[in-house]
ZAKOL-871761 format. One record per residue (C-alpha): z, y, x negated; residue in one letter. Coordinates in steps of 0.1 Angstrom, whole numbers, plus 5000, padded with zeros to 4 digits. Example, Ala and Ser with C-alpha at 12.3 -4.5 7.8 and 13.67 -1.06 7.14 Angstrom:
BEGIN
<rec <5078, 4955, 4877>, 'A'>
<rec <5071, 4989, 4863>, 'S'>
This chain:
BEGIN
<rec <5143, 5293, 4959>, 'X'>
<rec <5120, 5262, 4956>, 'X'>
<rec <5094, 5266, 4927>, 'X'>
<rec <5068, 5242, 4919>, 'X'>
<rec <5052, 5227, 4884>, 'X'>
<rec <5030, 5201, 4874>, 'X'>
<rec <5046, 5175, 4859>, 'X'>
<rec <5030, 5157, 4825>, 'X'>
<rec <5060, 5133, 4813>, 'X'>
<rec <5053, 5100, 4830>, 'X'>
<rec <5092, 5094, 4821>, 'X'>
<rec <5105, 5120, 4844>, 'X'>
<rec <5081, 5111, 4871>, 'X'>
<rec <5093, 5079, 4871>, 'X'>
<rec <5129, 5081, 4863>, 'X'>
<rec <5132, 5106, 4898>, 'X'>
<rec <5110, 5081, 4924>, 'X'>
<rec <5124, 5049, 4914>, 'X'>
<rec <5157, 5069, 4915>, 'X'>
<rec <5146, 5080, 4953>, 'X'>
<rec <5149, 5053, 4980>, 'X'>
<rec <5115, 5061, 4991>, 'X'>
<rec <5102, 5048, 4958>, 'X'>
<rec <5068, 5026, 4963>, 'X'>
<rec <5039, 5024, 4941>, 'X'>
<rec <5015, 5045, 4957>, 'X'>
<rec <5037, 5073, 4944>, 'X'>
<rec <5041, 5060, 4909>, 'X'>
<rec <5027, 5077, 4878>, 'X'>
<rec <5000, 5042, 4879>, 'X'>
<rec <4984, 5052, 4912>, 'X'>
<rec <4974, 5086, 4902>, 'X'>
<rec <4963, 5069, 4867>, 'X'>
<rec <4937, 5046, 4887>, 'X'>
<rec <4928, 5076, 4908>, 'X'>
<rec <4918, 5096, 4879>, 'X'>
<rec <4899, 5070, 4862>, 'X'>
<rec <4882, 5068, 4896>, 'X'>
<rec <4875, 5099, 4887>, 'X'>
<rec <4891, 5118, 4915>, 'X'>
<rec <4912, 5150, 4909>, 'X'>
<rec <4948, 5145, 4905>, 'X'>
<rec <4979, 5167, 4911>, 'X'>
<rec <5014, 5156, 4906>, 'X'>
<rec <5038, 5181, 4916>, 'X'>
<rec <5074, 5188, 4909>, 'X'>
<rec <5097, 5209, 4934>, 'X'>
<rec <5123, 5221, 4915>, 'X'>
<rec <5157, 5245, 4928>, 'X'>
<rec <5172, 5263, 4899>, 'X'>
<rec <5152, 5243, 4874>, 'X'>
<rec <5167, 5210, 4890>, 'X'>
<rec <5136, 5186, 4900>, 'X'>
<rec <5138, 5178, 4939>, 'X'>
<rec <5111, 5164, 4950>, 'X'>
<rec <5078, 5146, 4942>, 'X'>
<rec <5045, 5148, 4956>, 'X'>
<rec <5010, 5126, 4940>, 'X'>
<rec <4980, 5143, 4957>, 'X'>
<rec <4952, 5129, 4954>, 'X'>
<rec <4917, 5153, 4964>, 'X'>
<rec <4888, 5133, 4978>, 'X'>
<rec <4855, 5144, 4980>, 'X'>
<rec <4838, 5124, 5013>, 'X'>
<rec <4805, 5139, 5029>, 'X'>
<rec <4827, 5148, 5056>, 'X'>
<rec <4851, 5165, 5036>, 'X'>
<rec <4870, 5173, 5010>, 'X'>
<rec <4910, 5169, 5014>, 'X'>
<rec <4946, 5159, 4997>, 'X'>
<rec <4962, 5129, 5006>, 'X'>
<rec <4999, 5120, 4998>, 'X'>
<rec <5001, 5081, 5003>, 'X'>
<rec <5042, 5071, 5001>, 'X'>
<rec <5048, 5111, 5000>, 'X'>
<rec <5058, 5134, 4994>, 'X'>
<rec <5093, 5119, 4980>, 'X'>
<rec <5117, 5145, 4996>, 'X'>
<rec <5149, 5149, 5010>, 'X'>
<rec <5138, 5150, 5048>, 'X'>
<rec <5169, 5153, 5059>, 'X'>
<rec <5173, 5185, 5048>, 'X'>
<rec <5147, 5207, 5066>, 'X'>
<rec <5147, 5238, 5051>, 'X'>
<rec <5138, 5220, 5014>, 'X'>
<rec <5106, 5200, 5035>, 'X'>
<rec <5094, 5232, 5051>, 'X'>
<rec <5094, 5250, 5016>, 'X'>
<rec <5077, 5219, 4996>, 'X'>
<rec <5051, 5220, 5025>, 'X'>
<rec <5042, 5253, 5022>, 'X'>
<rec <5041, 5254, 4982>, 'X'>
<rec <5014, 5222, 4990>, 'X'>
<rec <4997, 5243, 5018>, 'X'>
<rec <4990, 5270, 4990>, 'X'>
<rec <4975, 5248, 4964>, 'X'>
<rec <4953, 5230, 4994>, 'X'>
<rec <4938, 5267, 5001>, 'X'>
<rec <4935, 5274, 4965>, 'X'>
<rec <4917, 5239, 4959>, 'X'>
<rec <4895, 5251, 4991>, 'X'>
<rec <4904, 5215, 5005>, 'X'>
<rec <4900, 5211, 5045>, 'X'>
<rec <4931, 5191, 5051>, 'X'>
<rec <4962, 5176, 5037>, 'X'>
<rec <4968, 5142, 5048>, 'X'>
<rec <5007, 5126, 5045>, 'X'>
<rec <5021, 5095, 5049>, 'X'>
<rec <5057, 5095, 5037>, 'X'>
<rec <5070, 5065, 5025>, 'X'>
<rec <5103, 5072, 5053>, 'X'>
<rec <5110, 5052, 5086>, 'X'>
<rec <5088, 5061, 5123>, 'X'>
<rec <5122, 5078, 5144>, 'X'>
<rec <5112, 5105, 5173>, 'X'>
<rec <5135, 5128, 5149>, 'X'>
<rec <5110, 5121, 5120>, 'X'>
<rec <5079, 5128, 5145>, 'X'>
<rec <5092, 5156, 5156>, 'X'>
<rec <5101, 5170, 5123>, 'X'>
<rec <5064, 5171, 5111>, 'X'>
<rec <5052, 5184, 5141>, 'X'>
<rec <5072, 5215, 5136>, 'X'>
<rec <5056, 5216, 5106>, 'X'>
<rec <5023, 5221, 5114>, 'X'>
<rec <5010, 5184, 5110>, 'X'>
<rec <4990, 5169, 5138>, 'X'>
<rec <4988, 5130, 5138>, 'X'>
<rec <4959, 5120, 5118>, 'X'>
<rec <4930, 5101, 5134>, 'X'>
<rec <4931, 5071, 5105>, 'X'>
<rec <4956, 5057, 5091>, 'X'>
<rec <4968, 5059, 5054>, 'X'>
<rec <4974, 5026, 5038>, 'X'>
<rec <4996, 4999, 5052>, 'X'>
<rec <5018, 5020, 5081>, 'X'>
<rec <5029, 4988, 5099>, 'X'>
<rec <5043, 4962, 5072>, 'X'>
<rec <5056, 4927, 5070>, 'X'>
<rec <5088, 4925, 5047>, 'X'>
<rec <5109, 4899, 5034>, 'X'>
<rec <5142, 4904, 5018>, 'X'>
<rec <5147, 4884, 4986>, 'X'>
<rec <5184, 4884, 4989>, 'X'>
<rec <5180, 4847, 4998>, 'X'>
<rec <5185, 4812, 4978>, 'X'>
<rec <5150, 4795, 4980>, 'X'>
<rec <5168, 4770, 5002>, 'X'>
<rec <5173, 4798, 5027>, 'X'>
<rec <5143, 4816, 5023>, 'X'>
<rec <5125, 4782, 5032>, 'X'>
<rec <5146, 4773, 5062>, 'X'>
<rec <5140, 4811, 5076>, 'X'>
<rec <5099, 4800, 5077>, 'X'>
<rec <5080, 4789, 5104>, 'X'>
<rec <5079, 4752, 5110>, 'X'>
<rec <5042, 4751, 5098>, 'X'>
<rec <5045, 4776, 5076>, 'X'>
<rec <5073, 4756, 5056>, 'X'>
<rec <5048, 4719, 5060>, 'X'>
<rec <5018, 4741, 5047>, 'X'>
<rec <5037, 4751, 5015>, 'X'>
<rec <5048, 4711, 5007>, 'X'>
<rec <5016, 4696, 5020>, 'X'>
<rec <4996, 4722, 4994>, 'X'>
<rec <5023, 4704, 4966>, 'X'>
<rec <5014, 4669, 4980>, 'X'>
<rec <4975, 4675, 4974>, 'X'>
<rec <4977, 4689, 4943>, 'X'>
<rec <4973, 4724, 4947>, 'X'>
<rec <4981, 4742, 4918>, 'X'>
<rec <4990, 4784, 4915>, 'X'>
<rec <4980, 4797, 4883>, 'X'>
<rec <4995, 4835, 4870>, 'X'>
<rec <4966, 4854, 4855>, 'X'>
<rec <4961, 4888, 4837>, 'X'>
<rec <4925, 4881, 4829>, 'X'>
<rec <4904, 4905, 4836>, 'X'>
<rec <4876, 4887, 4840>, 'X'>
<rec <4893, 4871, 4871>, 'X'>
<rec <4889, 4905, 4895>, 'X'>
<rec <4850, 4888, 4893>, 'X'>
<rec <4871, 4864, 4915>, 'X'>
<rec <4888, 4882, 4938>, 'X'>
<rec <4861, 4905, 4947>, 'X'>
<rec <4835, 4875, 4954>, 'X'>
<rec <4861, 4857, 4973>, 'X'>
<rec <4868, 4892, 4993>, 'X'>
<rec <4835, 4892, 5002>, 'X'>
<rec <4838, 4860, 5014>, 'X'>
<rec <4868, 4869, 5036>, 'X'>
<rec <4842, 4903, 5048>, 'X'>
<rec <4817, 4877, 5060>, 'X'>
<rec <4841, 4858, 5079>, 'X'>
<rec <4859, 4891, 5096>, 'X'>
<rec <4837, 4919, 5093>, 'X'>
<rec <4854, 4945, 5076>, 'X'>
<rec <4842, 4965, 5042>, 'X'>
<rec <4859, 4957, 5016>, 'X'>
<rec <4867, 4972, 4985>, 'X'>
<rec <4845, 4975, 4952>, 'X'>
<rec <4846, 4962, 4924>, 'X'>
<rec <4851, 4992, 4900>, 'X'>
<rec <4882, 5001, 4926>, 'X'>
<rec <4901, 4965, 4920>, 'X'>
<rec <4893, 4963, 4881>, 'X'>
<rec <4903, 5003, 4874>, 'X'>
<rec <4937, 4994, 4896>, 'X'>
<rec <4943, 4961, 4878>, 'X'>
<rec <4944, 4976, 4846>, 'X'>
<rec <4966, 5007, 4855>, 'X'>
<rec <4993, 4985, 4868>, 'X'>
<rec <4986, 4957, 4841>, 'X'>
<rec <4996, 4990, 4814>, 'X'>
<rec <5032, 4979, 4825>, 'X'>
<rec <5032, 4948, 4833>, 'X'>
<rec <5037, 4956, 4873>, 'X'>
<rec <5005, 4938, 4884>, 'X'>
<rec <5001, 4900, 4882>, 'X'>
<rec <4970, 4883, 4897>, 'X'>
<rec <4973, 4848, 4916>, 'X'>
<rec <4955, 4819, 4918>, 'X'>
<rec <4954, 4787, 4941>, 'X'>
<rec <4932, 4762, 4922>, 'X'>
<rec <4925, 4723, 4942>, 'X'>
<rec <4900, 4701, 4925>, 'X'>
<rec <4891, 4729, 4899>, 'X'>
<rec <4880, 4752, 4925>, 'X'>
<rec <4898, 4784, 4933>, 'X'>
<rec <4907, 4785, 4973>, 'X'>
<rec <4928, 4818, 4974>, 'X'>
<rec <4932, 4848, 4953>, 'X'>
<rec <4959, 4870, 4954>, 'X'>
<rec <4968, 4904, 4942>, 'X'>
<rec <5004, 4913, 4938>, 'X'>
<rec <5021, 4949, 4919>, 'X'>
<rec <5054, 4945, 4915>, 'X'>
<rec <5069, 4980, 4919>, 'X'>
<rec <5106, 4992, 4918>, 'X'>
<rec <5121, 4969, 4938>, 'X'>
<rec <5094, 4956, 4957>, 'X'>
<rec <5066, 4931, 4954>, 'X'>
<rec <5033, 4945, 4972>, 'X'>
<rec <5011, 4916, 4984>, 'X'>
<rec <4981, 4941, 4980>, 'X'>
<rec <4946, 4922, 4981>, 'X'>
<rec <4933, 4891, 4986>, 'X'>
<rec <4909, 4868, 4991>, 'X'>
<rec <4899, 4830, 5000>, 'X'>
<rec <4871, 4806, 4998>, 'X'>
<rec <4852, 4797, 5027>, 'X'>
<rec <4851, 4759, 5018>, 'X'>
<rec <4877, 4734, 5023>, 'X'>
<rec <4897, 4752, 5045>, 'X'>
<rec <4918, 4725, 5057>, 'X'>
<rec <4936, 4731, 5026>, 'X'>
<rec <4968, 4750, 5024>, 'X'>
<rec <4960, 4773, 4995>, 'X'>
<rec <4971, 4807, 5004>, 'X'>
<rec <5006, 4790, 5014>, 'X'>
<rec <5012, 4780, 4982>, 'X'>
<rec <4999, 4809, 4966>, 'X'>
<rec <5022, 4832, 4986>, 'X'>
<rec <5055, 4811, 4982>, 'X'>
<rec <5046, 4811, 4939>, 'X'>
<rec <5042, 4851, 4943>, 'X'>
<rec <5076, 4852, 4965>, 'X'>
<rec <5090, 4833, 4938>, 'X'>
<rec <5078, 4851, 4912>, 'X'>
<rec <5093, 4885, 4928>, 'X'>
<rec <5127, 4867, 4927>, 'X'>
<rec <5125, 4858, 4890>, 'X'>
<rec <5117, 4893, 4886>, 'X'>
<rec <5142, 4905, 4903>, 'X'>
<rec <5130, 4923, 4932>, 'X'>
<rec <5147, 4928, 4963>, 'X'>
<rec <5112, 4922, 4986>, 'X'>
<rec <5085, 4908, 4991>, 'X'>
<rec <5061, 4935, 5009>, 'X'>
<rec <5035, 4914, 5029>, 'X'>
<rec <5017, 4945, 5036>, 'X'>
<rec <4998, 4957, 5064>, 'X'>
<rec <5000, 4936, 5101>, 'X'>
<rec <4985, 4943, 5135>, 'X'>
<rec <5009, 4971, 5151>, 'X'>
<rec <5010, 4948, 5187>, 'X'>
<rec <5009, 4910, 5194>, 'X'>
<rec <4973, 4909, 5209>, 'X'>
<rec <4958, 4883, 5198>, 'X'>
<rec <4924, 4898, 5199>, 'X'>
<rec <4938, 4922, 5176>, 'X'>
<rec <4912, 4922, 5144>, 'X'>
<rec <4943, 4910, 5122>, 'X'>
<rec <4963, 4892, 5147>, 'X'>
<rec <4954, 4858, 5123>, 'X'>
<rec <4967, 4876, 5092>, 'X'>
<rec <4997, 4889, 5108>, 'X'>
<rec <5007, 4854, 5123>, 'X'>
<rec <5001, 4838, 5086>, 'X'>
<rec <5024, 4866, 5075>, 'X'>
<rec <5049, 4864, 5099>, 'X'>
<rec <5052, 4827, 5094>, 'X'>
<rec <5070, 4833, 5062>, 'X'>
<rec <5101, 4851, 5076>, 'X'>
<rec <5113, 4886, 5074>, 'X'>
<rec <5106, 4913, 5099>, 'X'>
<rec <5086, 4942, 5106>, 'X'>
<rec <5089, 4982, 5090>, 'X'>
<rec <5068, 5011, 5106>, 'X'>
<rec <5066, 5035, 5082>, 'X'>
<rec <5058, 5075, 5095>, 'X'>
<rec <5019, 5074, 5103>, 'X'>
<rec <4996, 5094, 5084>, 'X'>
<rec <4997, 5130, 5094>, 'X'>
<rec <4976, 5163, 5092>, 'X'>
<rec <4978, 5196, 5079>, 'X'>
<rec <4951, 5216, 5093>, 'X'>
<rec <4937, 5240, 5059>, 'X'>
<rec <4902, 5251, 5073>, 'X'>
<rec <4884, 5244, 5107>, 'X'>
<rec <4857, 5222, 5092>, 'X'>
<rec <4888, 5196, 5095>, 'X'>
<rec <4876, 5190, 5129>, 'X'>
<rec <4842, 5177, 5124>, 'X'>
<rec <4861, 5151, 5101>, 'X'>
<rec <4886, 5142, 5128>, 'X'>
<rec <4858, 5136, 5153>, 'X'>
<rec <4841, 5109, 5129>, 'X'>
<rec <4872, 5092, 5120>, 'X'>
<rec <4884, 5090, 5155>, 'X'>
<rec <4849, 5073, 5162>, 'X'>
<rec <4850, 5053, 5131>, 'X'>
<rec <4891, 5039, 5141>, 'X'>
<rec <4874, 5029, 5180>, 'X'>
<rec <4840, 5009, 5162>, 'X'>
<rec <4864, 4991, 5141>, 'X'>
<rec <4893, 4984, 5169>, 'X'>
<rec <4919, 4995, 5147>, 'X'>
């Protein structure tokens, strides 16, 4: 029989997901910590069988006008191929969600897209939610690679942007300063005036910074040319895995190859560290170039690797009011063209 407990030792959390091969940050025992000094309700579950942990599941409650609901980003970390442990752990969740009076519970495992895999959650009672849930479509690069090779894999221009940045000058500083985010978020906004998007607050990227920074998985970059910043980047390094996670650039001098030098020092960086990839993050999910991110996902792809789609967010259905919130995101997916 599968029993669930809330766990409170941040060394068995950890020790079982980075033990899991679906092990990613927006699982760990840091992403809840930012959550809840966003100050949003936490719950991190254990599924145990005969006292033996099994599973994981972070879920996070949010509290939007349209309404309230659990979301599992990377989870829950389960052994999906055993069906009869995933239907129990679901329904355990589906009794906390009515007892936290929530509308929905939203999933995105951090497992491959297969039609098995689909048609797993279906049976489950999950519809396919109208918004995604973090990065579902990623860019990955495998760090099993000399630098010699990982060069010669690039795009032509992608590998003349990188030496051309060294030629100018261009120089990419590491930085745990705090006082740096100031930088990130006005250069994001910079990067929200040029593509029209909303970006993130300011609270949101200082209260993640120093969750990750507790443990030295966080590490913020900086392309500097003629004492101006160009580029900002935002990188957790996780497990195995670097996350290229935020980001932002200056709209001046923009013949300059900043961000290429910045990502090849972060790339770097994930090797000295010893991770196995370098997570580019989210990319357009087809080649249209009128695609809102088709520029980002051709500046990604120019550094080699190739593309993961990850199971899309899903729903589980806890009260009927979830409708009225999967009207307004489907309309809010269609005005952004996402």
């Amino acid at each position: 029989m599968l029993t669930i407990k809330f766990i409170s030792d941040k060394k068995i959390w950890e020790k079982f997901l980075n033990d899991s091969d679906q092990a990613g940050f927006l699982q760990s025992w840091n992403w809840g910590e930012f959550h809840a000094a966003m100050g949003r309700q936490i719950f991190r579950l254990g599924f145990f069988q005969n006292n033996h942990l099994v599973g994981l599941a972070l879920l996070i409650k949010i509290k939007a006008k349209r309404a309230t609901y659990f979301e599992c980003p990377g989870g829950p970390v389960l052994t999906w191929d055993d069906p009869s442990l995933v239907k129990a752990a679901i329904q355990l969740i589906k009794l906390l969600a009515k007892q936290e009076s929530v509308s929905f519970v939203r999933i995105r495992p951090n497992i491959l897209k297969t039609n098995d895999r689909l048609k797993q959650v279906k049976d489950l009672g999950f519809i396919k939610a109208p918004m995604h849930l973090h990065a579902e479509t990623t860019w990955v690069l495998n760090l099993n690679q000399s630098e010699a090779e990982l060069l010669k894999a690039m795009r032509k221009n992608t590998r003349y942007s990188i030496k051309q940045a060294s030629k100018l000058g261009v120089e990419v500083i590491k930085s745990l300063n705090e006082a740096d985010i100031d930088v990130l978020y006005n250069l994001q906004l910079e990067v929200v005036r040029r593509r029209n998007f909303i970006p993130f607050s300011k609270q949101h990227l200082l209260q993640q910074f120093q969750a990750f920074a507790a443990d030295n998985q966080i590490q913020l970059f900086k392309a500097v040319y003629q004492g101006q910043v160009l580029a900002i980047a935002f990188i957790i390094f996780y497990g195995q895995e670097a996350i290229y996670h935020y980001s932002g650039s200056s709209s001046q001098q923009r013949q300059i190859p900043a961000s290429y030098a910045l990502q090849w020092a972060a790339i770097l960086e994930a090797k000295k560290r010893g991770m196995v990839r370098y997570n580019f993050w989210g990319i357009a999910p087809t080649d249209n170039p009128r695609h809102r991110f088709s520029g980002v996902t051709l500046f990604k792809k120019g550094f080699g690797g190739q593309r993961v789609d990850y199971l899309p967010a899903h729903d589980l259905i806890i009260r009927p009011s979830y409708w009225f919130n999967y009207i307004i995101e489907s309309w809010r997916r269609y005005s952004r063209h996402l």
